[in-house]
Backbone as CSV, one residue per row, in Angstrom:
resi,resn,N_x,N_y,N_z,CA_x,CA_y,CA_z,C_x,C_y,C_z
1,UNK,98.555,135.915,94.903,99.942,135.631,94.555,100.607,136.842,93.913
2,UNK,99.662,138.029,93.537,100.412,138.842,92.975,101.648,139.642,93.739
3,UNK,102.439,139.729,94.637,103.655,140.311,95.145,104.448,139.343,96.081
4,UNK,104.503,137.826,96.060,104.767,137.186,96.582,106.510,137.457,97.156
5,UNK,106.742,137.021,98.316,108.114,137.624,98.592,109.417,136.424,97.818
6,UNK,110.260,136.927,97.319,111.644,136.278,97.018,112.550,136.132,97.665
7,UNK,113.672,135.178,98.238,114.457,135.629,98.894,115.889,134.844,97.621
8,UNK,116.370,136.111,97.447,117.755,135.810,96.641,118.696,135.212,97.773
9,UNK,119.547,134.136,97.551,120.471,133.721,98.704,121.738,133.473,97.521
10,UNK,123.012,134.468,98.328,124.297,134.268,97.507,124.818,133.121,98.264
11,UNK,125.488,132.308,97.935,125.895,131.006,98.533,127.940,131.849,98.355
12,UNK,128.840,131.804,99.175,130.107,132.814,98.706,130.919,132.115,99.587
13,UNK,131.924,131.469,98.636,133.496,130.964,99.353,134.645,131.817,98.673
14,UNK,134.710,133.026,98.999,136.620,132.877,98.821,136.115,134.150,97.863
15,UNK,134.718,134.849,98.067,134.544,135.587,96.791,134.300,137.022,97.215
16,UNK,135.492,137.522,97.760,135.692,138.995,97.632,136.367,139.540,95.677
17,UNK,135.674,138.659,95.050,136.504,139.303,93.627,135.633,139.478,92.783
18,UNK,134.144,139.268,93.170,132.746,139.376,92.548,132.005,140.011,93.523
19,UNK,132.045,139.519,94.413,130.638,139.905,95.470,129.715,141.071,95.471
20,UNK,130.780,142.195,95.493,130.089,143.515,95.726,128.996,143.414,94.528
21,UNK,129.404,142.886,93.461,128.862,143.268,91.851,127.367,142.101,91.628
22,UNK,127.694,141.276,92.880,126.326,140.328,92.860,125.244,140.758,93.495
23,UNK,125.951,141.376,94.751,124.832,142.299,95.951,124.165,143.194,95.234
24,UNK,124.849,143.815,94.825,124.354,145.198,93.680,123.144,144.493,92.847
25,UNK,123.695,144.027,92.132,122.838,143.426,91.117,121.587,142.923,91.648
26,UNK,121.474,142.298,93.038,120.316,141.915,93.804,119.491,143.383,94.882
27,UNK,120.301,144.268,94.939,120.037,145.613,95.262,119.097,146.029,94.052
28,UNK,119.025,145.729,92.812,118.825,147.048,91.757,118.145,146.218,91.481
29,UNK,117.032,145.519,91.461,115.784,144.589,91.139,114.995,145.608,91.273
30,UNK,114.475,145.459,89.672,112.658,146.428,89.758,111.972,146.072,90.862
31,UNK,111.724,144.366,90.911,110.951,144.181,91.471,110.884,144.177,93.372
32,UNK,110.827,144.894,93.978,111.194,145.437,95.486,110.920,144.458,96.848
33,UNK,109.828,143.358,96.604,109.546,142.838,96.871,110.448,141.512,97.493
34,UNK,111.644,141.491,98.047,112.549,140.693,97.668,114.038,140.856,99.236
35,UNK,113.783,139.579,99.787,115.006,139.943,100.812,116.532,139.255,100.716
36,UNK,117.758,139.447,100.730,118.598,139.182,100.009,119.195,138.529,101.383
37,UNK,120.217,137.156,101.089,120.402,136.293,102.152,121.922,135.636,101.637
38,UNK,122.892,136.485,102.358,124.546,135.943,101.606,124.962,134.941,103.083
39,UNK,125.380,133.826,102.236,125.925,132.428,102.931,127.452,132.545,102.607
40,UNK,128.235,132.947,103.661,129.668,132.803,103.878,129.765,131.861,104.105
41,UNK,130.233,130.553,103.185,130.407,129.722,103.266,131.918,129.068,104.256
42,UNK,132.281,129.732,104.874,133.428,129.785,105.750,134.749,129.783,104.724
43,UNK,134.695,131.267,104.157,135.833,131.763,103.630,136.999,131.514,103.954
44,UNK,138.300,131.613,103.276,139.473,131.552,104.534,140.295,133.276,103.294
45,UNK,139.778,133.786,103.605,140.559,134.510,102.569,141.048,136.561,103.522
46,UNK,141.119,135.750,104.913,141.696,137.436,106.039,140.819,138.346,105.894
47,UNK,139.388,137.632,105.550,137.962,138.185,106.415,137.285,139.598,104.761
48,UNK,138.136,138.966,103.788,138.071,140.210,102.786,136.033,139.845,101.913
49,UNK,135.934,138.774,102.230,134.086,138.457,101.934,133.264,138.919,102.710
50,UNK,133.779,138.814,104.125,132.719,138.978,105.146,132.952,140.679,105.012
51,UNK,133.880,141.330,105.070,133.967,142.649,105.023,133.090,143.163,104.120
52,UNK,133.272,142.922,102.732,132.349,143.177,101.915,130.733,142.841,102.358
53,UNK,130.570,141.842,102.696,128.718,141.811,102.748,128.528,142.619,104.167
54,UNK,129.400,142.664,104.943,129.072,143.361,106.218,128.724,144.607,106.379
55,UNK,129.382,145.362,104.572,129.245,146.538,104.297,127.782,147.383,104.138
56,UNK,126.840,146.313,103.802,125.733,146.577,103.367,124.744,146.502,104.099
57,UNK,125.429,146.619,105.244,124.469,146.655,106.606,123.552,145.827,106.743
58,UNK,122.206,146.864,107.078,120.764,146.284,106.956,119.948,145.709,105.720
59,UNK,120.716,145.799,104.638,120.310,146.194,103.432,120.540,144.840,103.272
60,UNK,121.361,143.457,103.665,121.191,141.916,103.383,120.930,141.574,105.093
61,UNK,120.587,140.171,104.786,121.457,139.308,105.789,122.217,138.271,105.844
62,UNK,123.427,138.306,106.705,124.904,138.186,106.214,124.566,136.866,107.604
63,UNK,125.305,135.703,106.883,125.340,134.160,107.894,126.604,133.611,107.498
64,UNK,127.696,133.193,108.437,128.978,132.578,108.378,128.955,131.227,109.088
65,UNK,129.401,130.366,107.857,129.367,128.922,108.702,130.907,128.142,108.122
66,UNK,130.925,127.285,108.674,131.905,126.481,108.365,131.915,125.793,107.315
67,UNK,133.037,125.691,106.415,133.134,125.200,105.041,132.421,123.825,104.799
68,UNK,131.263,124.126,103.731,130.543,122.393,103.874,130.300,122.486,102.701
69,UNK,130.472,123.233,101.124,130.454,123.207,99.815,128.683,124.132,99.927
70,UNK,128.941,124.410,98.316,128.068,125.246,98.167,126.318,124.614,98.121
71,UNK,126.504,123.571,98.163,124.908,122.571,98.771,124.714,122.957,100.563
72,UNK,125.503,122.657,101.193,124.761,123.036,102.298,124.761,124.697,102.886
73,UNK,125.513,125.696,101.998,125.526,127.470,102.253,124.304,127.339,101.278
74,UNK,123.784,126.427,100.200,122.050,127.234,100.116,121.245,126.503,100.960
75,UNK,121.100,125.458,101.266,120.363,124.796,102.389,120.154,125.608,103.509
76,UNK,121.265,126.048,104.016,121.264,126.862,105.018,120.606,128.500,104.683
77,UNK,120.739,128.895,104.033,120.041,130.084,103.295,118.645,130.194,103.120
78,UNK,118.158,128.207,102.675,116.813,128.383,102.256,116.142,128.425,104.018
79,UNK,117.104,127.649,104.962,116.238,127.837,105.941,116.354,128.931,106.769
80,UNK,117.051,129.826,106.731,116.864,131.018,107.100,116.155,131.849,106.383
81,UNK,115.443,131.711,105.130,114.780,132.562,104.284,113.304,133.017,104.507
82,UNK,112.815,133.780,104.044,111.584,134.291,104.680,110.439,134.372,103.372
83,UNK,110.810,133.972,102.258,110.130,134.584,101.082,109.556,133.115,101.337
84,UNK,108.586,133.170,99.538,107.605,131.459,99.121,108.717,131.552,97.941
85,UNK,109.499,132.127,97.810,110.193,131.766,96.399,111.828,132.083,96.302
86,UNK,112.791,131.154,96.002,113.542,131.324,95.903,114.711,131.351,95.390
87,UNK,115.889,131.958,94.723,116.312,132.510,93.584,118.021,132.451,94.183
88,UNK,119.150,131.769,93.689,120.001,131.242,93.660,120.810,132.639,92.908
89,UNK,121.748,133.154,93.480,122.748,133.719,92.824,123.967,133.556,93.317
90,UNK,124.971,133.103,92.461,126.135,132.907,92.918,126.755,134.133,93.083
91,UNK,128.034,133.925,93.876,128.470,135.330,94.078,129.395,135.901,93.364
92,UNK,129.672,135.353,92.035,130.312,135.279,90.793,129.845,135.843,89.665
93,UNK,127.994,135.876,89.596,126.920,136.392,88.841,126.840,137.418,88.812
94,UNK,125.782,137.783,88.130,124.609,138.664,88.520,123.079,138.604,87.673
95,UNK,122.537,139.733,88.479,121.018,139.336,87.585,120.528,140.727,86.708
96,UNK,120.026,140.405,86.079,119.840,141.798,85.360,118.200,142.196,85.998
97,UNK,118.711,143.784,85.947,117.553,144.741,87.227,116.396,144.024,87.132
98,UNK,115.899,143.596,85.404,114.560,142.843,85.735,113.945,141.719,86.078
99,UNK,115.136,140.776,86.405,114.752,139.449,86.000,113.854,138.779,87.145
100,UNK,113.678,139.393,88.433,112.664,138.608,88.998,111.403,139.459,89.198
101,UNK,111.043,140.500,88.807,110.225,141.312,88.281,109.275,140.301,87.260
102,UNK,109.894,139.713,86.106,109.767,139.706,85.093,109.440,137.971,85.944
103,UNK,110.212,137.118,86.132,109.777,136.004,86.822,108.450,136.002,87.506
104,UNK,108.467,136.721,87.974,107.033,136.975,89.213,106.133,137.609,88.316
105,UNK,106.008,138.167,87.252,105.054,138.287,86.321,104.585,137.048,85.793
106,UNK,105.510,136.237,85.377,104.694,134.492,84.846,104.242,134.105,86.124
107,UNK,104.729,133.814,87.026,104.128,133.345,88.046,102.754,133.716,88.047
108,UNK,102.454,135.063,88.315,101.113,135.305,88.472,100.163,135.316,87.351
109,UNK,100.418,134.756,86.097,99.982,134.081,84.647,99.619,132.570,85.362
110,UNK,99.767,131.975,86.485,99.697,130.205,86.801,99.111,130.418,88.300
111,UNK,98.964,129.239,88.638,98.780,128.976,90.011,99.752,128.639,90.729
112,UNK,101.160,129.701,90.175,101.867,129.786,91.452,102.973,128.934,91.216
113,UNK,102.593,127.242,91.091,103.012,126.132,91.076,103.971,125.812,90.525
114,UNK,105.149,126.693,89.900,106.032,125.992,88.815,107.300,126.595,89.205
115,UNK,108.394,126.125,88.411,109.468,126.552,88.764,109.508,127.718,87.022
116,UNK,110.300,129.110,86.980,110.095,129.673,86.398,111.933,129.647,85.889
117,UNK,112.290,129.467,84.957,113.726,129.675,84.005,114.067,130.826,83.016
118,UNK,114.841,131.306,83.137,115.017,132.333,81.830,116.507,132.014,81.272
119,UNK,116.339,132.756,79.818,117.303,132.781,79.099,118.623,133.578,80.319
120,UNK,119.764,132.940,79.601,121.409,133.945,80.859,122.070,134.330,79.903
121,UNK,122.963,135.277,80.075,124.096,135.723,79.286,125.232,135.504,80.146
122,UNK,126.731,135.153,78.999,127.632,135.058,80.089,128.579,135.991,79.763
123,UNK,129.043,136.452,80.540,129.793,137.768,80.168,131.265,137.363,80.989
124,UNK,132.351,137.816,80.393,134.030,137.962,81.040,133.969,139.249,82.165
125,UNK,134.882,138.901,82.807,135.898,139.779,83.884,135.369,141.073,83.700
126,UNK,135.164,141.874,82.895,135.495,143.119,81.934,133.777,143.203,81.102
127,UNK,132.927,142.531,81.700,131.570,142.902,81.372,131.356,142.475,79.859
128,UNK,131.877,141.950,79.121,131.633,141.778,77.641,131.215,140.677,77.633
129,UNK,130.224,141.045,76.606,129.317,139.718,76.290,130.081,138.687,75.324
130,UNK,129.995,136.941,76.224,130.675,136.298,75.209,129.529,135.098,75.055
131,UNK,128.830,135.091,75.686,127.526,134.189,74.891,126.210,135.061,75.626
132,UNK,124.965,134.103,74.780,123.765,134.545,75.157,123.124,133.024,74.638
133,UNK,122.525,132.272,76.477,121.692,130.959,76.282,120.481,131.200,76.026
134,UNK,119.809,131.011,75.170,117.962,130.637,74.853,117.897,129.082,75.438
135,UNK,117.314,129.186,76.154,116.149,128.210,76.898,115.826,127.047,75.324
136,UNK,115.688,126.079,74.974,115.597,124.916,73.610,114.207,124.803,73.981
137,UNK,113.365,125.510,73.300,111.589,124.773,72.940,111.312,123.429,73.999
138,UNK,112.081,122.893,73.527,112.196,121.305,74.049,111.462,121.495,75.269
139,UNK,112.082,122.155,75.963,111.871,122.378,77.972,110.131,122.680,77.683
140,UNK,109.521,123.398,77.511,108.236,123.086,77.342,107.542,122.287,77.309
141,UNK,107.791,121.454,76.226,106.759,120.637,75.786,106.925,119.220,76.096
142,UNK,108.512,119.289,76.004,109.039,117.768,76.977,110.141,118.398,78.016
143,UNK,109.266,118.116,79.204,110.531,119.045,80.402,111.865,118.047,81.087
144,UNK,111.374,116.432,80.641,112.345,115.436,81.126,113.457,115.410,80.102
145,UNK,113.202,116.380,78.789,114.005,116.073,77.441,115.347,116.842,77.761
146,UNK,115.581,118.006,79.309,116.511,119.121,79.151,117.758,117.770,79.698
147,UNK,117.481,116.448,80.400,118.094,115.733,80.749,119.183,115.260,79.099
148,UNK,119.285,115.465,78.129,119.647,115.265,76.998,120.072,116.153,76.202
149,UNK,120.400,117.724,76.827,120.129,118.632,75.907,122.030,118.915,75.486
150,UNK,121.891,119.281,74.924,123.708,119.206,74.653,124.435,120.918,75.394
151,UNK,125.455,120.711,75.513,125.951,122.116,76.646,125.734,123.846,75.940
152,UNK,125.261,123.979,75.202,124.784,125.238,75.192,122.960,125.199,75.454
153,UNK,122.544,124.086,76.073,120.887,124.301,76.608,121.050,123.700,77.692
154,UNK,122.101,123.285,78.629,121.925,123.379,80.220,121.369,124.040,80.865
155,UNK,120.468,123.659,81.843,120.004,124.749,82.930,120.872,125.520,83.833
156,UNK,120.661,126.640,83.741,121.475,127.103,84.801,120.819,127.668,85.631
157,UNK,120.934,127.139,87.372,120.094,127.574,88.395,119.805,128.496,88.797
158,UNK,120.535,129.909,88.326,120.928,130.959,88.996,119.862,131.860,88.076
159,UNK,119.409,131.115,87.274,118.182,131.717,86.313,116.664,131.371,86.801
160,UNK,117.128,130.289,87.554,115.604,129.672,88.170,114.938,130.390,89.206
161,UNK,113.893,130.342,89.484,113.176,130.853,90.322,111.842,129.862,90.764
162,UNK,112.273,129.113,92.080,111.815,128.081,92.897,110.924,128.889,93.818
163,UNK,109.425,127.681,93.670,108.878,127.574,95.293,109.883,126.917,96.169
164,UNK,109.322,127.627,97.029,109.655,127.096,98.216,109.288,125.639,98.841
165,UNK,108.247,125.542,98.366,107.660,124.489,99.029,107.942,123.182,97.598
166,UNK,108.708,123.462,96.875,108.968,122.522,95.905,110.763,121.761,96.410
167,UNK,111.116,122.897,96.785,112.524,122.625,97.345,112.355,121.786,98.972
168,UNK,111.721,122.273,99.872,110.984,121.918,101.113,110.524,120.297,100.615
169,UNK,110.066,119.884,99.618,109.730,118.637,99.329,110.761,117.754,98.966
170,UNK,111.698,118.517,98.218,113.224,117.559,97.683,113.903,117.384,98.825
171,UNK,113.870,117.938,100.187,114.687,118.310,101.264,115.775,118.638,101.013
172,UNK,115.611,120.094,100.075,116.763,121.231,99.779,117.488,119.934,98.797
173,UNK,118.847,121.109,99.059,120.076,120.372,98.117,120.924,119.261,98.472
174,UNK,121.616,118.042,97.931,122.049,117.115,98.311,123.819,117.667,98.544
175,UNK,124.034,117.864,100.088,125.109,118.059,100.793,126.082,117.372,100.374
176,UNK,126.207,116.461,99.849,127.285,115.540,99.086,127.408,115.113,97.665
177,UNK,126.758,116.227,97.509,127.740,116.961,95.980,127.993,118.140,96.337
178,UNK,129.119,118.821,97.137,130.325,119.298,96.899,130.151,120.493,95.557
């Protein structure tokens, strides 16, 4: 399990006003090991998203479908994906250079088997930091307890880092939540 492949999938409606800065951010991962998978969620915005990911050539792969909400552009992502693990970035985000480096290090601390979370920061327009989430003890030791946790210990997915075959069992994301 030690270099297992990732596949980051940007799920992107309408988001030529982040994008470049999410690709990047999935470009500049320590960890190299990793194929990047942007879901044009059928933009309507005079082709200014698709231009952008189209830019990056070989370096992603770029899929355009018809508007069905951001549940079925990762569905569709996970099944075009090629990795055992897979890592949610919106195209609004980003990840910092280490974070699935640093994911795939616990992983190979286990048998593989778990879904892996980290602390997020959320930052404005203009890069400034206006919070920083810690993960609540809680999630450890009682993992059904994050169902209760009050809004500064929400999960946020875009921190997670999924098997594959854990998502493959839920049958992906539920298309009707929008």
């Amino acid at each position: 399990m030690t270099n297992p492949k990732v596949s980051i999938v940007i799920p992107v409606y309408n988001g030529s006003n982040y994008l470049k800065e999410a690709i990047d951010s999935a470009l500049a991962q320590t960890y190299k090991n990793v194929e990047i998978i942007v879901i044009n969620d059928g933009s309507k915005d005079d082709g200014a998203t698709e231009a952008i990911a189209k830019s990056y050539g070989k370096k992603i792969r770029y899929y355009k479908k018809e508007n069905g909400g951001v549940a079925s552009a990762l569905n569709m992502g996970i099944d075009k994906m090629t990795g055992e693990y897979f890592s949610w970035l919106s195209h609004d985000d980003m990840y910092y250079p280490e974070k699935i480096e640093k994911q795939v290090a616990l992983i190979n601390k286990t048998n593989g088997n778990i879904i892996i979370i980290s602390d997020w920061t959320v930052i404005n327009k203009k890069n400034k930091i206006l919070s920083h989430s810690v993960l609540d003890d809680r999630l450890e030791s009682l993992p059904m307890c994050f169902l209760a946790f009050d809004m500064k210990t929400w999960l946020n997915a875009c921190a997670m880092l999924i098997p594959l075959s854990a998502i493959k069992k839920c049958h992906g994301f539920d298309e009707s939540l929008k």
